[in-house]
C-alpha positions in Angstrom: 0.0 0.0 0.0 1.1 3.4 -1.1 0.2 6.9 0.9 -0.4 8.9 -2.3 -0.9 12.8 -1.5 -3.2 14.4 -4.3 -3.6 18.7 -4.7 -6.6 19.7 -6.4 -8.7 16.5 -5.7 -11.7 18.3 -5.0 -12.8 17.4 -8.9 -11.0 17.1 -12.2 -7.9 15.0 -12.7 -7.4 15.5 -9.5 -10.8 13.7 -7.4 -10.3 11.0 -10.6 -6.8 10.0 -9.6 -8.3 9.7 -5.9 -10.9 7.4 -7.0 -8.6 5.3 -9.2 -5.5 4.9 -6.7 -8.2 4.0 -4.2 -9.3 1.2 -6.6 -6.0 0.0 -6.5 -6.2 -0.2 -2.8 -3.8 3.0 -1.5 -4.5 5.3 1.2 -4.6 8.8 0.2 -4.6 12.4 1.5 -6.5 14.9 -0.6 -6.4 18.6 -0.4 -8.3 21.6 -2.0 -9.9 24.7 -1.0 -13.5 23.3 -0.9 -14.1 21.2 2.2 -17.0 20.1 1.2 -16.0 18.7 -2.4 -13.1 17.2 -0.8 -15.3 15.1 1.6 -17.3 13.9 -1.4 -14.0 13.4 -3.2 -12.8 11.0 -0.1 -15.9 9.2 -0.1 -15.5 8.2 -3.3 -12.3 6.8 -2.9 -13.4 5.0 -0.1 -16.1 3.4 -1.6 -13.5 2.3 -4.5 -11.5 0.3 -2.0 -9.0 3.1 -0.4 -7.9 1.8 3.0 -8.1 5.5 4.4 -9.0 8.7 2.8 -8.6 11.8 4.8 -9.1 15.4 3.8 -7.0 18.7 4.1 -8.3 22.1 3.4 -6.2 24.4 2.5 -5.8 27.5 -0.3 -2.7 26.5 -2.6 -2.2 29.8 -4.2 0.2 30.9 -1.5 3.2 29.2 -1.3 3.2 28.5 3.1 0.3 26.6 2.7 1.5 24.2 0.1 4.9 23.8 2.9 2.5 23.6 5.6 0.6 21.0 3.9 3.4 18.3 3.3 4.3 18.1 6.6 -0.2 18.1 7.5 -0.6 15.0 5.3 1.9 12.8 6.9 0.7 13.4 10.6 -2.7 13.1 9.6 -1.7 10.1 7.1 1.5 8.7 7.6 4.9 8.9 5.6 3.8 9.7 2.2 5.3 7.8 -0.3 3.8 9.8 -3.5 3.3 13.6 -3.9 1.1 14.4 -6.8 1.0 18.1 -7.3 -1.9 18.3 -9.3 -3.4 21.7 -8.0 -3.8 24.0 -11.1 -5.9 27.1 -12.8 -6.3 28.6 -16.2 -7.3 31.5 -17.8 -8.1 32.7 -21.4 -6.6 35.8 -21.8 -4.5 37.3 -25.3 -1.4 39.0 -23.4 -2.6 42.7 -24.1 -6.0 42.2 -22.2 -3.9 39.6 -19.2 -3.9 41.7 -15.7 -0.7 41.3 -13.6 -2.8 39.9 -10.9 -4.5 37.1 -12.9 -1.0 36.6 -14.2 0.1 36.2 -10.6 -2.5 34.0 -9.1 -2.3 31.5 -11.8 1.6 31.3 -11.6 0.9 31.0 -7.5 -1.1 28.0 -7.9 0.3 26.6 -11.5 3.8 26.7 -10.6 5.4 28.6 -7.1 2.9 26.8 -4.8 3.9 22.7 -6.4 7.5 23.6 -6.3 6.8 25.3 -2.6 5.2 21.3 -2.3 8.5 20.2 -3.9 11.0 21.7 -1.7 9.4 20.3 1.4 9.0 17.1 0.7 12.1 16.5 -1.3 14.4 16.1 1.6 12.1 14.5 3.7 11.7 11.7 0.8 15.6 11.9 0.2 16.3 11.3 4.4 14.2 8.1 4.0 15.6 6.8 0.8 12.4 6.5 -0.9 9.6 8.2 -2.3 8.0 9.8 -5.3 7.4 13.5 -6.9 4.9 13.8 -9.9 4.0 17.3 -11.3 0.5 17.2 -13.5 1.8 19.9 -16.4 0.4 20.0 -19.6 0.9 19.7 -23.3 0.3 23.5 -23.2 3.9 24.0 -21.9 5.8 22.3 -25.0 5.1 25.8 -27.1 3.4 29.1 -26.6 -0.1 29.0 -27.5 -2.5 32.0 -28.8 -5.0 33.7 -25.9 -2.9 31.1 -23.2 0.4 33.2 -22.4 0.1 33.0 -18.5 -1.1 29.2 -18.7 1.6 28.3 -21.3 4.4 29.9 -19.4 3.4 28.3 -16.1 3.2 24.8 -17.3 6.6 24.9 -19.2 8.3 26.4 -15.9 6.5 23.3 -13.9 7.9 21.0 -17.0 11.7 22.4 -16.5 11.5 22.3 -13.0 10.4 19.1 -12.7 13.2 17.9 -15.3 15.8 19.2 -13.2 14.8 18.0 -10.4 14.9 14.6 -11.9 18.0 14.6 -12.6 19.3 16.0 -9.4 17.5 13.2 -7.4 18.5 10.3 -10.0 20.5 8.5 -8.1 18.6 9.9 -4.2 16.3 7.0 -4.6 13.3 9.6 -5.9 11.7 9.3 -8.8 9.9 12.2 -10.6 7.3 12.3 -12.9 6.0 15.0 -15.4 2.6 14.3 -16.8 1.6 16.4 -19.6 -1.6 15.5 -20.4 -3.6 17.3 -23.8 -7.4 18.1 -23.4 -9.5 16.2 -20.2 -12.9 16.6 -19.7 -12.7 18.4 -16.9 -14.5 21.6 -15.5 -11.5 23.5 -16.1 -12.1 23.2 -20.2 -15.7 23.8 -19.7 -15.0 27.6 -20.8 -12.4 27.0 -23.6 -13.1 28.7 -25.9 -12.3 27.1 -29.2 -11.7 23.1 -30.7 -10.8 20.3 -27.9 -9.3 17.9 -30.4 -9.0 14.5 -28.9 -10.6 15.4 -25.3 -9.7 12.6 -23.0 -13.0 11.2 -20.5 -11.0 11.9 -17.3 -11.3 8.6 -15.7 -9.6 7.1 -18.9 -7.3 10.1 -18.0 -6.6 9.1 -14.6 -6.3 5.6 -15.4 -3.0 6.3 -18.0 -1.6 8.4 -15.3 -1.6 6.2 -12.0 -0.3 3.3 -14.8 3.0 5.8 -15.6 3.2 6.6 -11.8 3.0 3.0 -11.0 5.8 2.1 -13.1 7.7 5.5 -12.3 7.9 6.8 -15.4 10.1 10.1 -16.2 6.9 11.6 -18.5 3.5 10.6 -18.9 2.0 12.0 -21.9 -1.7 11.6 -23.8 -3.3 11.3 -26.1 -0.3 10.3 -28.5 -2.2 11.8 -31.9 -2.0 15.6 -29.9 1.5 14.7 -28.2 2.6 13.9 -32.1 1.3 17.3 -33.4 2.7 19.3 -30.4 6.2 17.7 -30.9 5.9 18.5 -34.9 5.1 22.2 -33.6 8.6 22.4 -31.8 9.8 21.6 -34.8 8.8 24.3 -36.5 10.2 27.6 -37.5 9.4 30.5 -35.2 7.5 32.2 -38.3 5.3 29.5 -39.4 4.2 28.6 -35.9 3.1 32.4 -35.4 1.5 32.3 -39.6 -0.5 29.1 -38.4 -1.7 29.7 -35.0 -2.6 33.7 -35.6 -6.1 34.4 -35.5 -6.7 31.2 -33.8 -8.6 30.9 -30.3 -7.4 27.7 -28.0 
């Protein structure tokens, strides 16, 4: 049995991979703002088969709560073996109508809260010799993407970080994960505006993601056909990127 802590699992990705890692029969520690959704969230789990489910609510756009939280989760749970930072917020803004503040708040909770999350539990998990890091990024942060500048730039940071960090705890015994998942039917792409090419049913989502975990993959990434058109857009000059995705809303 694994103690698996999961951010944003008050719906989404995040209450999915509750439900599924409770299926699987580990004990998890859920945290999001809304108490409330976070009780339904660990009811859910335990009705799938996790051994324990218990609850922490907390805001994870400041950065002392996200530290506060690690070290939360494993006195109300027990040593955590698996951090999934999967806490995260979008807008759709094009970068002349993007307010510092919105700008702000998403990179809070996107990117300077998970690494907060990070920091705290990385040494903790190095000290024991064992342990787990996964980041939930996205597709988004391969290249930048019209109306999506705060969103893009937040998820590539998270993607570099995590990358690093990899590498520096290679050999420390402590795997780390990306997962850059494309489009999940979520509530977060309920107000995209624009195509959702190959939208993933979250529970399929959550199943592909807890399989990479699992097997401690280095990055988890779905669904191949937009993970093969994102890596073809790297390729790409600067200039016919911009020609092609000009105009366009996504």
């Amino acid at each position: 049995m694994k103690r698996v802590l999961i951010t944003g699992a008050s719906s989404g990705i995040g209450r999915a991979l509750a439900v599924e890692f409770g299926r699987r029969g580990h004990a998890v520690a859920l945290a999001a703002r809304r108490e409330d959704a976070l009780a339904e969230t660990a009811r859910l789990a335990t009705e799938a088969g996790a051994p324990e489910a218990v609850t922490l609510a907390t805001d994870l756009s400041h950065a002392e709560n996200a530290q506060a939280l690690w070290h939360d989760s494993n006195d109300k749970l027990g040593p955590i073996d698996i951090v999934i930072a999967n806490a995260g917020v979008g807008r759709n803004y094009r970068v002349h109508k993007l307010s510092y503040d919105d700008f702000e708040f998403l990179t809070r909770v996107n990117y300077t809260a998970t690494v907060a999350l990070m920091l705290e539990a990385a040494p903790a998990m190095v000290e024991r010799g064992h342990g787990q890091l996964v980041g939930i990024s996205s597709i988004a942060g391969f290249r930048g993407l019209p109306a999506a500048s705060a969103y893009c730039g937040s998820k590539a940071a998270l993607t570099h970080f995590l990358e690093s960090a990899r590498i520096d705890l290679r050999k420390k015994g402590v795997p780390v994960t990306v997962v850059s998942p494309g489009f999940v039917k979520t509530p977060m792409v309920e107000d995209h505006k624009g195509p959702l090419p190959f939208l993933v049913p979250v529970d399929k989502a959550a199943r592909i993601v807890a399989n990479g975990i699992l097997k401690k993959k280095r990055h988890i990434q779905f669904p191949w056909q937009l993970v093969l058109i994102a890596r073809l857009g790297r390729m790409l000059p600067a200039a016919l990127w911009d020609r092609l995705l000009s105009g366009r809303q996504l």
